[in-house]
N, C-alpha and C positions, 0 to 999 in steps of 0.2 A: 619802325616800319615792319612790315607784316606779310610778307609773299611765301605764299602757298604753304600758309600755316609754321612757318619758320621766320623767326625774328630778327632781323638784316637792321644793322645799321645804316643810316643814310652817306655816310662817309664812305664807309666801305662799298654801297653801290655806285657811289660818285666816283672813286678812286677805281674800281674796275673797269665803267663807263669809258674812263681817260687811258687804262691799262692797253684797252683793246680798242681803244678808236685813235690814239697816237704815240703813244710813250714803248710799246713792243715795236714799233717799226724804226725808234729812231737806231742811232748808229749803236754800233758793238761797243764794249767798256773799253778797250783800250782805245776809242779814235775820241776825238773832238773835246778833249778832256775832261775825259771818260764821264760826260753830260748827260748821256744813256742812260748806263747803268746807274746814276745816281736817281734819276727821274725814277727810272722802275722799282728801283730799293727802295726810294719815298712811299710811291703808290703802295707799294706792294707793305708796307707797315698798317696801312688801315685795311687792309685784305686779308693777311694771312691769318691765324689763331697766336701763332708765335713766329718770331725773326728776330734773329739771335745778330750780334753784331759781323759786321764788316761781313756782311752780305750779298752775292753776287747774282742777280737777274739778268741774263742774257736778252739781247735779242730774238724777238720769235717766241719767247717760251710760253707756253701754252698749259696753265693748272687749273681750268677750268672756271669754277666759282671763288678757289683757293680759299677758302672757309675756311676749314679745318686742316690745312699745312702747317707744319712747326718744321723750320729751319735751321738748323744751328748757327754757333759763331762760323766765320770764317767756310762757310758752304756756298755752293750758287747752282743755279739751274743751269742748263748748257743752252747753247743757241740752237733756236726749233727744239727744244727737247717738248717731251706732251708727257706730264704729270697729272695723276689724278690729284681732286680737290681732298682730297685725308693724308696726303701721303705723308708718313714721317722721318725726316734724314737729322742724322743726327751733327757734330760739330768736325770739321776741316773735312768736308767732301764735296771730291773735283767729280763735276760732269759736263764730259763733253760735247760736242754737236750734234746733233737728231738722236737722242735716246728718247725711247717710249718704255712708259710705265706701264700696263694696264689693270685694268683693276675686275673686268670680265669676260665672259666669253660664250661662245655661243654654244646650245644645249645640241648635242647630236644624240642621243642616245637611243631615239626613237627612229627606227629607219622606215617605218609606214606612215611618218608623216615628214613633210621635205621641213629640212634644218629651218628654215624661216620662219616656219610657225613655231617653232621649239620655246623660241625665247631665249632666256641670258641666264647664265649662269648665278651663283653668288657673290654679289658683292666684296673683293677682298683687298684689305688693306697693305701697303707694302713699307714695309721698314726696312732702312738704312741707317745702320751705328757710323760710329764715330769713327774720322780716317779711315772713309774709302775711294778709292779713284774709279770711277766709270769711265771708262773709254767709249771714243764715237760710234755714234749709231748701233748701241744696243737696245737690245728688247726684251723685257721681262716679262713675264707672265705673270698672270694673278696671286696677288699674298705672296711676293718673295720676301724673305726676310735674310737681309744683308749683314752678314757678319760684320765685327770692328774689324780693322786693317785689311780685308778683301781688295783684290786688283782685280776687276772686270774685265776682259780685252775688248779691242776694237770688235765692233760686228757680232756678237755673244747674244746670241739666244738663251738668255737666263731664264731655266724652266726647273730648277728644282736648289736649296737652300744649301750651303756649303758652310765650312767650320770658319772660326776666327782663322784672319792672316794667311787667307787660302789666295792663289792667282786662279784666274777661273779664264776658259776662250771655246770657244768653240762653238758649232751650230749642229745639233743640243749641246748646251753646257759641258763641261768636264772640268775636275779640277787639274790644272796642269802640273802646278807644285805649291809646298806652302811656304810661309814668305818666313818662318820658326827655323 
């Protein structure tokens, strides 16, 4: 199948179909044996690009077209978290509730003409290595690229890239200490 010049499987538009019309609302992975998260791990294998084993889709989680997502073993989305469709995280990372990814922004640069005509920025992708823990309700801004072994804190405005095995919190980022 063929929408807007981009070659989509029919599975995969069926499985998102079901993603977003009942399988994100059912319960969290830990309740009703853990029935949820199995549903959305299903779905989510003929959507993503890659999903690496033992898999965790939260409730809520929101990756748009998830086309181009690659997962690792042992990773999961958080509940309500919002992921762009390219994102890539890599193997054993915890994310918590309501984190936002983004991926642009809006153009201010021009002050003679008001920010809504400006438009968006560029498109940037965000990467996540391997063994990292995001904590709840962070926000990243466009193109972070997340170190291996990184601790995000709770509520972190992540607006600019930090070394391997750094703890990062704060709103703007800082690194608080490293984990070496």
């Amino acid at each position: 199948m063929k929408i807007s010049g981009v070659n989509i499987k029919l599975s995969s538009v069926l499985a998102l179909i079901a993603y977003y019309g009942f399988a994100q609302y059912l319960p969290e992975s830990h309740w009703f044996i853990k029935c949820g998260g199995g549903v959305r791990r299903w779905l989510c294998k003929f959507i993503f690009k890659r999903m690496g084993k033992n898999v965790n889709i939260e409730k809520r989680a929101n990756f748009g077209s998830g086309r181009n997502i690659e997962i690792g073993d042992n990773s999961g989305l958080g509940i309500r978290c919002c992921v762009p469709s390219d994102t890539i995280i890599g193997n054993n990372v915890m994310m918590g509730p309501n984190c936002y990814i983004l991926s642009e922004n809006h153009v201010f640069d021009n002050t003679d003409i008001p920010m809504i005509k400006q438009g968006m920025s560029v498109h940037k992708q965000t990467i996540i290595e391997d063994d990292v823990w995001i904590g709840r309700c962070v926000t990243m801004t466009p193109g972070r690229h997340i170190a291996k072994g990184t601790i995000i804190g709770a509520c972190c405005l992540l607006s600019k890239d930090f070394p391997e095995h750094s703890i990062v919190g704060g709103n703007p980022s800082i690194l608080l200490k490293s984990r070496k």
